[in-house]
N, C-alpha and C positions, 0 to 999 in steps of 0.2 A: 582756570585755576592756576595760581603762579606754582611753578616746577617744584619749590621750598613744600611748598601744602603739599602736593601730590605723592611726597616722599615719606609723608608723618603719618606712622603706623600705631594704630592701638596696643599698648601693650602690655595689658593683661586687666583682668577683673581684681578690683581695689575690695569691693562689696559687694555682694547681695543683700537686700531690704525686704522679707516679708512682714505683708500686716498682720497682726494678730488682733483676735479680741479672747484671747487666753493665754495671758503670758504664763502665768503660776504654771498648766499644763504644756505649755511649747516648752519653756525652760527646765520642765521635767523630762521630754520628750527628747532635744536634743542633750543634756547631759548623761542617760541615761542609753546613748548613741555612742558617746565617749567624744563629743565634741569640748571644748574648754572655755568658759565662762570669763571671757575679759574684764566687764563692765556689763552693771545692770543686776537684776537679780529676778528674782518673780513677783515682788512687789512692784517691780519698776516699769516704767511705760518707753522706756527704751533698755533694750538688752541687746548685747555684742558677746558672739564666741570667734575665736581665732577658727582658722581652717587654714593649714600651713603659712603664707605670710599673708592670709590675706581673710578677710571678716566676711560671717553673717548675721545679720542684723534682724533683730524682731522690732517691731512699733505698733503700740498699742493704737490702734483705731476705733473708737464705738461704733456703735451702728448694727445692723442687720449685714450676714452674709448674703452675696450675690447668688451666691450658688449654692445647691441640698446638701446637707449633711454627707459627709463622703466621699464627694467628688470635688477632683481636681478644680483648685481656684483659678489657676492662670495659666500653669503649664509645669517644667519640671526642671528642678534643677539637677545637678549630677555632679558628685562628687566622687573623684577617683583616690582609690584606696589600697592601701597592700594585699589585705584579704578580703576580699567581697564577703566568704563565709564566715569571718571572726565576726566581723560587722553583726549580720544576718544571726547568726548566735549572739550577738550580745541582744541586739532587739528582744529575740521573743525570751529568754530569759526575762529580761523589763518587761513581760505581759505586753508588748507591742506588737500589733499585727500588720506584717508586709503583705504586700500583696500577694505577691508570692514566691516560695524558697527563688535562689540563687539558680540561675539559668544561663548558660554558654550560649551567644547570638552569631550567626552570620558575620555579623561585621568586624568580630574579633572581640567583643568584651565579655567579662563574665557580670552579672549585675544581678538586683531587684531593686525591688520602688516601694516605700512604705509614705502614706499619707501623714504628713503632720495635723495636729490636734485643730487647724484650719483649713485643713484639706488640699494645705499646699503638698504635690510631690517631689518626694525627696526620692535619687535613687542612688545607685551607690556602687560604681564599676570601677574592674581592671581591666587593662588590656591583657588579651589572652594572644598566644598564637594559632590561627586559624588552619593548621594543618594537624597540629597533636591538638588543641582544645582546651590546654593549658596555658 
């Protein structure tokens, strides 16, 4: 590998793409998260919400899901946020069920994970300090 390549560093996530075969309910799902609707709508078979400078993306797919009703489709994304528990209150007010409440981990974040309406996971941390837990 010439020196030039070796030096070129990825520099940061542009977008995330999940597929949907529900956009009407995803588009309700993440609005209702307090994500912000760029482009697209719930009619549409492509929909964009911003996530500070940088997008997530729905695309309508037909077809049969891969996987049972509920469970994780591919793995999980993670979005870091000021308050994990604003979040997590806004959800279940919107009748949305996380997995479960807001939990301080080992590794310093405070987080939960709530399935989106194709059973992609969504979860949703701050960094905590791992000596007060705040």
């Amino acid at each position: 590998m010439a020196e030039a390549e070796s030096k070129i560093e990825i520099e940061a996530i542009s977008a995330v793409t999940f597929v949907t075969r529900k956009m009407r309910e995803s588009v309700k799902f993440y609005s209702a998260l307090g994500f912000s609707l760029a482009r697209g709508d719930e009619e549409s078979t492509f929909s964009t919400f911003r996530v500070g400078a940088q997008y997530l993306n729905l695309s309508v797919e037909p077809g049969e899901p891969t996987k049972s009703e509920g469970q994780a489709s591919w793995g999980r994304i993670i979005f870091y946020v000021g308050d994990v528990d604003h979040i997590y209150a806004r959800a279940v007010r919107a009748d949305l069920e996380p997995s479960f409440s807001p939990r301080n981990a080992i590794w310093g974040e405070r987080y939960f994970h709530i399935l989106d309406p194709d059973g992609n996971e969504v979860s949703f941390a701050r960094r905590i300090s791992t000596t007060t837990g705040k």
